[in-house]
N, C-alpha and C positions, 0 to 999 in steps of 0.2 A: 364561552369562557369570559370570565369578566375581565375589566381593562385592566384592574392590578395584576389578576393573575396571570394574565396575557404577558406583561412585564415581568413578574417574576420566572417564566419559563424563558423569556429571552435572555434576561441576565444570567441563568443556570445557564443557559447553555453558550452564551460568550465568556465566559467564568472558565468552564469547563475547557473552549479552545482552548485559552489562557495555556489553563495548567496541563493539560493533557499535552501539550505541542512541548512545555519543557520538560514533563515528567515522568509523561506516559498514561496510559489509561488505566493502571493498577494503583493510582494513587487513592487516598480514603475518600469516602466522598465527602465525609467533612470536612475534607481541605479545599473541594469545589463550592458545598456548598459556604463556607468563610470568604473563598473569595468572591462569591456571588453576594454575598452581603443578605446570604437569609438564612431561616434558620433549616437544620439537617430534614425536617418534619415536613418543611414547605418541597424542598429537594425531592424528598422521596416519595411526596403527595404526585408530583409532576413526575416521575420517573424511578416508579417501584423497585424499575430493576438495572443492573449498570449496565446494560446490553442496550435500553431503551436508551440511555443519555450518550450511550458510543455512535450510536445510530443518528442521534438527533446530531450531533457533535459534526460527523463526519459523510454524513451522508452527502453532502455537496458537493466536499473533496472527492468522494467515490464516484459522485458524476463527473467530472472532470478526468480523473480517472479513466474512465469507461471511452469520456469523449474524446480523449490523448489517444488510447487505442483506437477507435472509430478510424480515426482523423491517420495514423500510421499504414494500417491496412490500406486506407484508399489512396497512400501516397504512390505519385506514377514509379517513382524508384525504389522496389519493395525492402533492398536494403538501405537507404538512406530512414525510411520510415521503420525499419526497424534500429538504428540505430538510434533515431531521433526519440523512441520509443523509452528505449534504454536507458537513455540520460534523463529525459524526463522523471521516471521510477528513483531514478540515484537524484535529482533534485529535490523532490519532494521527502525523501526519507531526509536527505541531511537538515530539512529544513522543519521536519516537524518530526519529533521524537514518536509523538502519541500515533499518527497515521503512519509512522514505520511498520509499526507493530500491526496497526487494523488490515497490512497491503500482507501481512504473512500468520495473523490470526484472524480464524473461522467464526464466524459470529451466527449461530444458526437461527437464533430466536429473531436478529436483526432483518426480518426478509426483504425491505427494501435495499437496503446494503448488499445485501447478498444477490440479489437482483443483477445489479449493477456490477459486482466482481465477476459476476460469471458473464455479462456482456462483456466485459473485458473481456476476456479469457477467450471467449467464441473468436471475437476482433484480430486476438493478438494470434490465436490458430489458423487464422484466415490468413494473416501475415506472413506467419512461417511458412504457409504452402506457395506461398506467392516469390518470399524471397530463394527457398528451395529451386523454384521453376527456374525464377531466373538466374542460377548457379551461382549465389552468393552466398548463402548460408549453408552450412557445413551439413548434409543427409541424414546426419544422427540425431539433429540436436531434437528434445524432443519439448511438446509446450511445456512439462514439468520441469522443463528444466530452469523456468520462470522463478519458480518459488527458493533453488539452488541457487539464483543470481539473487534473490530479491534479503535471502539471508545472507551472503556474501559483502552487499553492500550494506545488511544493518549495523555490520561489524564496527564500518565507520560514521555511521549515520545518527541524526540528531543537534539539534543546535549545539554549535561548537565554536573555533576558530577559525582561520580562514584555514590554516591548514589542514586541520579535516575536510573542508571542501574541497582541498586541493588534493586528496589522499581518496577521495571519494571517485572523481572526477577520473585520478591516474586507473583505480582498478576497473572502472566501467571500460577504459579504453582498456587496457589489457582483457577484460571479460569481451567486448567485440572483434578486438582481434582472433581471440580464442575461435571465436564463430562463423569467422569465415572459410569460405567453403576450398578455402587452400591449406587449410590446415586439416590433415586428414589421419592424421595418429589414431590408434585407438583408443578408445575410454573404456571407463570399467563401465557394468550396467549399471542402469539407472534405479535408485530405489523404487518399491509398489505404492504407486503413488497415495494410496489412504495412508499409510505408513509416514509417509515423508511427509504429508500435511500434520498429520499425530504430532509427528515429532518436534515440528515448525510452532504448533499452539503449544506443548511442555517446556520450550525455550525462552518464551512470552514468558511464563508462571514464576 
C-alpha cells in the first residue's frame, strides 16, 4: 500500500471512531467519510463494506474486551471478578455509543471481531462456573443472560451527562445484586438464545 494511501485508511478509520463513538455505527458513511476529510470513493475503495470499517474501527476495543474477560475469570475472587467484569461492560457502553451497539450486534462477515466476542464469551462462561462453585452467584443465571444485561444497560448508555453515568453505574449495581446467589426467587425462562441475539441485532436497526 502506498504511503498516501496508508494515511488515508488511517484517517477513515480515526474519522470513523470519531463519529461512531457519538453516533453509532448506522450513521452514512458519507458523514465518516466528511469527517475523514476524503472523498466517499476513496472510503469505499479502502472498505467496500461497512462490516469491513466496524471491524477495522473496533477491533482493538474488542480486544480489550476479550482481555477484561481473560483478566475476570483468572481473578482469585470469582465474584469480585465478576463484578468487576460488569462494570467494565457498563463503562464502556456509556462511553462509546457506537461499541454499545457492536458488544449486542453480530457481525458475521467481521471474523476477527467475532473471534474475539466469542473468547469473551468462553472467559465470561468460565467465570460463571467459577463464581457458581464458590456460592456467590445465583445457579440460574445463565451466560445468555449476558446479552439481557448488556441491553439493559444500553438503555442508558452513550456519551451523555454525568447523570447517565450515575444512572448507569446505579442499574449495574442493582443488576449484581440481582445475581447473587442469596437471591433465589424464581424467574421466568430464559428466551432460545438464537432468538434473543435476532432480536438484540432488530433493536440496533
Amino acid at each position: 500500500m502506498r504511503a498516501d494511501a496508508e494515511r488515508n485508511r488511517a484517517r477513515i478509520i480515526e474519522a470513523a471512531a470519531r463519529v461512531f463513538a457519538e453516533s453509532g455505527v448506522d450513521v452514512p458513511m458519507s458523514e465518516v467519510a466528511r469527517a475523514a476529510q476524503v472523498g466517499i470513493a476513496t472510503l469505499m475503495r479502502n472498505f467496500p463494506a461497512r462490516e469491513e470499517l466496524i471491524e477495522a474501527t473496533f477491533l482493538d476495543a474488542m480486544r480489550d474486551y476479550a482481555d477484561a474477560a481473560a483478566a475476570s475469570a483468572r481473578h482469585d475472587d470469582p465474584w469480585q471478578g465478576f463484578g468487576d467484569f460488569i462494570e467494565y461492560v457498563c463503562r464502556v457502553q456509556l462511553e462509546n455509543r457506537g461499541f454499545n451497539q457492536v458488544l449486542t450486534t453480530m457481525f458475521p462477515k467481521a471474523e476477527q471481531l467475532e473471534a474475539q466476542r466469542q473468547q469473551a464469551f468462553r472467559d465470561f462462561v468460565r467465570l460463571i462456573g467459577r463464581a457458581k462453585a464458590a456460592g456467590r452467584l445465583r445457579p440460574d443465571f445463565s451466560p445468555h443472560d449476558l446479552p439481557l444485561m448488556l441491553l439493559a444497560i444500553s438503555g442508558v448508555a452513550g456519551p451523555g451527562t454525568e447523570a447517565l453515568a450515575a444512572a448507569g453505574r446505579r442499574l449495574v449495581a442493582y443488576l449484581l445484586q440481582a445475581c447473587e446467589a442469596t437471591n433465589t426467587g424464581p424467574l421466568p425462562p430464559p428466551p432460545e438464545p438464537r432468538e434473543l441475539y435476532r432480536a438484540l441485532e432488530k433493536a440496533h436497526r
